[in-house]
C-alpha positions in Angstrom: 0.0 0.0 0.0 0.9 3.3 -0.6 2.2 6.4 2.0 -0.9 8.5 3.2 -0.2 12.4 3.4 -0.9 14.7 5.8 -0.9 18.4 5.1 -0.8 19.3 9.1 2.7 17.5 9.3 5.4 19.2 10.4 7.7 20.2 7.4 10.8 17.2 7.3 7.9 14.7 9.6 8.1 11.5 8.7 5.0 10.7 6.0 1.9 8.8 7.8 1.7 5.4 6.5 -1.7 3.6 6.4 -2.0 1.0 9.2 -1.6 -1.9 7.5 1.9 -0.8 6.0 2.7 0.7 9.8 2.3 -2.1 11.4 4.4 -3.9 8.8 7.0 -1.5 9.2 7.6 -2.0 12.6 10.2 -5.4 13.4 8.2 -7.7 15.3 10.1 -10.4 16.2 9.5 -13.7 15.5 8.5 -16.5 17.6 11.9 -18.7 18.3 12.2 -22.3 16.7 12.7 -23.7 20.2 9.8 -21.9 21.6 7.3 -23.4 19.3 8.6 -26.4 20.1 8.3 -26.0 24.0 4.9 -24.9 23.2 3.9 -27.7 20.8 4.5 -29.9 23.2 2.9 -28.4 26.5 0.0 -28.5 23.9 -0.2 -32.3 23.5 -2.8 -34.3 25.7 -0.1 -35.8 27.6 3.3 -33.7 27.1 6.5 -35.3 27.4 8.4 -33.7 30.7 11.6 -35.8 29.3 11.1 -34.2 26.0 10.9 -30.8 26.9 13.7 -31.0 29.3 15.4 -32.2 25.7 14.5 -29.3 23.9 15.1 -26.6 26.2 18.9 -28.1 26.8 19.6 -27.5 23.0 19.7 -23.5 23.9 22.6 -23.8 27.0 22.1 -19.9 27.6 18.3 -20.7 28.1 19.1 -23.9 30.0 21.4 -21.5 32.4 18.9 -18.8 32.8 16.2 -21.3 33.3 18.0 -22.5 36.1 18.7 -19.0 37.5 15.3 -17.6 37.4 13.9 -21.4 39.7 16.4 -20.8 42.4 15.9 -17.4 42.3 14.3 -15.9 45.7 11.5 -15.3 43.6 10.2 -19.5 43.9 12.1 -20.1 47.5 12.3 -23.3 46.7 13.1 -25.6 49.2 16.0 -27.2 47.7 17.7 -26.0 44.7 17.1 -27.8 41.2 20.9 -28.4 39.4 19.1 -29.9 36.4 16.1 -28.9 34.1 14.3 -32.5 35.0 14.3 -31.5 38.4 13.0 -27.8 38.0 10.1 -29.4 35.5 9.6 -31.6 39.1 9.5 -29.0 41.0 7.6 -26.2 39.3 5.5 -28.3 36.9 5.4 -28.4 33.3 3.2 -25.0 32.6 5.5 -22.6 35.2 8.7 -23.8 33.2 6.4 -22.8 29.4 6.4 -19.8 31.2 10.0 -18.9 32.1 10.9 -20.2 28.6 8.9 -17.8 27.3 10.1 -15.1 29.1 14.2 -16.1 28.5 13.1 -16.1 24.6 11.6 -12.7 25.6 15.0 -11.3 26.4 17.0 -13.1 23.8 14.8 -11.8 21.1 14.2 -8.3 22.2 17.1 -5.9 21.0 17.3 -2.3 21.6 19.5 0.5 23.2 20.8 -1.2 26.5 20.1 1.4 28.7 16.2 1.6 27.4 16.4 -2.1 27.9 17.4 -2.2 31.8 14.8 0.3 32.6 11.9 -2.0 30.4 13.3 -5.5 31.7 13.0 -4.3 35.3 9.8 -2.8 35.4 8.9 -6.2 33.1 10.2 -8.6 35.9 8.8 -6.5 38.8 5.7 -6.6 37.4 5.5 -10.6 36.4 6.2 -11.2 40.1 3.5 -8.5 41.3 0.6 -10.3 39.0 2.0 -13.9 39.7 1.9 -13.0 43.2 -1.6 -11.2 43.3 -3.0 -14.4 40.9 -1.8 -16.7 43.9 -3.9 -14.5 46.5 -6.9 -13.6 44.1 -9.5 -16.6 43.1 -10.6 -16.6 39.4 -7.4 -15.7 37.6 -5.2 -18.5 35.9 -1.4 -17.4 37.5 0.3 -18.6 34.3 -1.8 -16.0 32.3 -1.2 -13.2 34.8 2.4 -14.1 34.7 2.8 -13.9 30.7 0.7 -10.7 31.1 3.1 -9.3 33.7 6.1 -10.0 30.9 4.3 -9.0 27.6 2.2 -6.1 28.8 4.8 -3.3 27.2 6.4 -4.9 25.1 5.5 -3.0 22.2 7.4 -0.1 23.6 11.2 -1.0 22.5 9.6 -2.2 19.5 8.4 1.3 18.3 11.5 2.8 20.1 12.8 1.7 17.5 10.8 2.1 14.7 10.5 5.9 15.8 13.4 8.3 16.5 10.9 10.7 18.1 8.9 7.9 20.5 10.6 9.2 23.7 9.1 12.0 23.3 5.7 10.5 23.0 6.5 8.0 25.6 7.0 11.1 28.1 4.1 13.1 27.3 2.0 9.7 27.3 3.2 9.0 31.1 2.2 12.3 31.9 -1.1 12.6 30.4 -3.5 13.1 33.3 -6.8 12.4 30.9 -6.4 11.2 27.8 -5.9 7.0 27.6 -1.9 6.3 26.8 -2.1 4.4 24.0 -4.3 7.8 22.7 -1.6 9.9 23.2 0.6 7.1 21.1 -2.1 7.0 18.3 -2.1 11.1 18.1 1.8 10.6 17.2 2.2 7.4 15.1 -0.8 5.8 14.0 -0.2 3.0 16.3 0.5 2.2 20.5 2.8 -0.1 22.4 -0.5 -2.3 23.7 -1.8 -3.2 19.6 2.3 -4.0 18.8 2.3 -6.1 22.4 -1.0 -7.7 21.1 0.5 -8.7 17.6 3.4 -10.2 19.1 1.7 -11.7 22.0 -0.3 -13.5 19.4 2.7 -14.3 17.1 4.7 -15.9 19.8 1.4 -18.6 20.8 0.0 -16.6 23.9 -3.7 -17.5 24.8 -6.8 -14.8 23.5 -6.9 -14.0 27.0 -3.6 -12.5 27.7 -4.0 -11.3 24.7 -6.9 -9.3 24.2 -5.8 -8.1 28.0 -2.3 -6.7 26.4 -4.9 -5.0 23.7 -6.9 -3.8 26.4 -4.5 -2.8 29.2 -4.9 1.1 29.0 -8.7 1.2 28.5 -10.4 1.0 32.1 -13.8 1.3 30.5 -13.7 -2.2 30.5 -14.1 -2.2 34.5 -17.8 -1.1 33.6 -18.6 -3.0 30.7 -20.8 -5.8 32.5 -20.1 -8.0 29.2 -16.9 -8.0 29.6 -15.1 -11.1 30.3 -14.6 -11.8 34.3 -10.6 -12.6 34.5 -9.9 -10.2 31.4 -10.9 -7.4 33.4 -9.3 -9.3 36.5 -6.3 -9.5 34.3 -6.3 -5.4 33.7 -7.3 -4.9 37.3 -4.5 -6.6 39.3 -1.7 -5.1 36.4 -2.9 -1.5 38.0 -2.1 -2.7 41.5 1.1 -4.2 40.2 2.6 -1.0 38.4 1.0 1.4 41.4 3.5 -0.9 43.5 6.3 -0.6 41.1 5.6 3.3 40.8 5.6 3.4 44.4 8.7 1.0 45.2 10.6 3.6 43.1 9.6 6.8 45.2 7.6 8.2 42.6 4.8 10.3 44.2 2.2 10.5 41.7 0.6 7.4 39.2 -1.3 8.9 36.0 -2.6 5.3 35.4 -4.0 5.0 38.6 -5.9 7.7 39.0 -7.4 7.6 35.3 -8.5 3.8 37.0 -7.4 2.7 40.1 -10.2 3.4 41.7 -12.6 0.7 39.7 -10.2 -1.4 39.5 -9.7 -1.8 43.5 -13.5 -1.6 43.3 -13.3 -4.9 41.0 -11.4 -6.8 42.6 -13.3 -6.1 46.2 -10.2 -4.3 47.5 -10.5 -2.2 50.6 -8.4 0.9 50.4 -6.5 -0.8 53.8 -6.1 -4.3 51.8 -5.0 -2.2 48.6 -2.2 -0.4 51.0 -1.4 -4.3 52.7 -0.9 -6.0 48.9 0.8 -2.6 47.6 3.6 -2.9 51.0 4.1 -6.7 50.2 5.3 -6.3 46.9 7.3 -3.5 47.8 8.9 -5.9 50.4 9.6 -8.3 47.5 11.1 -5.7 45.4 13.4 -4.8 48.1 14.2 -8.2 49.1 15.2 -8.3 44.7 12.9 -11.3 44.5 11.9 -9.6 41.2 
């Protein structure tokens, strides 16, 4: 398809392209080979623990961070796992589809390094915070709201770098008192970090669920839409509580996200604003202890 114009542009802006072109112009990274062969398995009615063990020992960098991440303070295991066999014993078949997913994250994802520390912290803070809250909330699947905790922004390196002027959108989208973010990110570009996350999300053989909750993570009307599905808005819910904790844990005072929803969203999940406080100081105490 061809480039759209647009008279109001700036004179030297980069041309608008239609959406379909965008979104082609933008390097989403493929799903790994060894991925979809975790994932093919974990699919099969009875899945092969030996096999996947097998597969994920191909990759010795993913075999070594594997082993990291399950005797990591984050699982407190009781005894640490010195093979993959014993951390599939030990943390079950889905948890390790998981963490694979997650190493593949950070092997695939490139980018400036020092845009990269700031996005894989926040991304592994925030796993923990909705893998924790899924343990202590009924009615969410805590494999979902773990993949949801890594994939939520991960469409922001992604247009970082497709466009040389997305910090500057990026800043005026985390101060935007009103406005949705991902609005703020369509004004720009014609596009926003949570329809990229969604299109990889997809690519890469994550459920509609986490999903359509990556899609949906910046639009808190979905906290009144009484069709809405139950753990989707669950899903969006709990990842407010989880970056008001990160914002918090990192001494900043104010949380634009939060107050365009955290209110319905505490309300959603039957949070008290005394339980809201207890949850948001526990993961702080995790944070500090650098479980996550």
């Amino acid at each position: 398809m061809s480039l759209t114009t647009n008279s109001n542009s700036a004179a030297g802006a980069e041309p608008r392209l239609d959406v379909e072109t965008l979104i082609n112009s933008i390097a989403i990274p493929p799903r790994p080979e060894l991925l979809t062969q975790v994932q093919s398995e974990l699919a099969r009615p009875d899945p092969d623990s030996a096999r996947i063990a097998a597969l994920i020992a191909k990759d010795v960098a993913m075999t070594a961070g594997v082993l990291r991440i399950v005797n990591s303070p984050f699982y407190a295991l009781r005894r640490p796992a010195s093979t993959l066999e014993q951390a599939l014993s030990l943390l079950g078949l889905r948890q390790i589809g998981t963490l694979v997913t997650g190493f593949a994250l950070r092997q695939t994802v490139k980018g400036e390094p020092a845009g990269l520390t700031r996005f894989w912290d926040v991304s592994t803070k925030r796993s923990y915070a909705m893998q924790a809250l899924a343990r202590r909330l009924r009615g969410v699947d805590v494999d979902a709201a773990q993949s949801f905790g890594l994939f939520c922004d991960v469409g922001i390196p992604l247009l970082l770098q497709r466009f040389v002027d997305y910090p500057v959108t990026l800043k005026a989208a985390n101060q935007e008192p009103v406005r949705t973010f991902t609005a703020v990110e369509q004004d720009a570009h014609h596009a926003d970090h949570a329809m990229i996350g969604a299109l990889m999300a997809r690519s890469w053989g994550l459920s509609k669920l986490v999903c359509d909750a990556i899609r949906q993570h910046h639009d808190y009307s979905i906290f009144r839409d009484l069709a809405a599905e139950p753990q989707l808005a669950r899903l969006i819910a709990m990842g407010l509580v989880a970056e008001l904790a990160i914002q918090r844990f990192a001494r900043l005072n104010a949380s634009m996200e939060w107050n365009k929803g955290g209110e319905e969203a505490a309300g959603l999940l039957n949070l008290s604003s005394v339980e809201l406080e207890d949850w948001i100081s526990d993961l702080i105490d995790g944070f500090a202890l650098g479980i996550a």
